[in-house]
C-alpha positions, -999 to 999 in steps of 0.1 A, spaced: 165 -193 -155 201 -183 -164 215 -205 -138 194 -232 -150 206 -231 -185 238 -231 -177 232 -260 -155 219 -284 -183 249 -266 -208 268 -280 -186 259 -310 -174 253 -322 -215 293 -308 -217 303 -334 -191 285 -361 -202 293 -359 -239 333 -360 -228 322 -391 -203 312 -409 -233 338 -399 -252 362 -412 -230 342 -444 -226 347 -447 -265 385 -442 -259 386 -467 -235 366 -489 -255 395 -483 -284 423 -492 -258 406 -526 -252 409 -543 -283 440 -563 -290 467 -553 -311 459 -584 -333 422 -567 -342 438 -536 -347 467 -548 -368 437 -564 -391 420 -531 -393 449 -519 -404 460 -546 -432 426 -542 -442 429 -502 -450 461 -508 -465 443 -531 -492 416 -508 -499 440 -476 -503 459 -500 -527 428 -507 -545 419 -466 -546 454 -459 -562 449 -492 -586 415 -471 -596 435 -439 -599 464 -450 -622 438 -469 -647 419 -432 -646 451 -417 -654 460 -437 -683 422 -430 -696 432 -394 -692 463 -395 -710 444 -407 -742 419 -384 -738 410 -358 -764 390 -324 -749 358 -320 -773 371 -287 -785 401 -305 -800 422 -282 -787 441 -287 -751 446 -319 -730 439 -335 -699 473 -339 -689 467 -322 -656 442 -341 -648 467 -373 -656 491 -360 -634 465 -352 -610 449 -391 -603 489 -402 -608 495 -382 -575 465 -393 -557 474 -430 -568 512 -424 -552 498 -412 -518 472 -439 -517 505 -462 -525 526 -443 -497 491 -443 -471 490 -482 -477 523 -488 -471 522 -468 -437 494 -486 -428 512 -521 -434 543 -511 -415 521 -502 -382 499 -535 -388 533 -552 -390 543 -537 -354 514 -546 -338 513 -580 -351 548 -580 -332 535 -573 -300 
């Protein structure tokens, strides 16, 4: 019964990194020019997340807490450094779909 269990442990083990592998292959056969689109195409959305996140930081900034007292100036800061990576991410993401329009 042991063995048996093992068996079909197994056996699922081997076929799950079979079709893994047959996903990675599947990857490796698209052409750079598809890729390179998938790419230019996640570069404008992460522009379009860090667009959202400076407008939500300039709300922020304005912003008085209901108390009156304290700010939301960390929270300002907070979508401002969320828009800069988004910013940096979409840049990255252009350079590689620039290389692999290249090739």
């Amino acid at each position: 019964m042991t063995r048996r269990i093992g068996a079909v442990v197994g056996l699922f083990a081997v076929a799950l990194l079979a079709a893994g592998s047959l996903s990675f292959a599947a990857q490796e056969t698209k052409k750079d020019s598809e890729v390179a689109t998938e790419y230019k195409s996640e570069a404008r959305q992460l522009r379009e997340k860090a667009e959202h996140h400076r407008k939500l930081a300039a709300i922020y900034k304005t912003r008085t807490p209901m108390k009156g007292s304290g700010s939301y100036v960390n929270v300002a800061q907070h979508c401002e450094k969320l828009a800069k990576y988004y910013d940096d991410a979409a840049k990255e993401a252009d350079a590689v779909s620039s290389e692999l329009s290249k090739q």
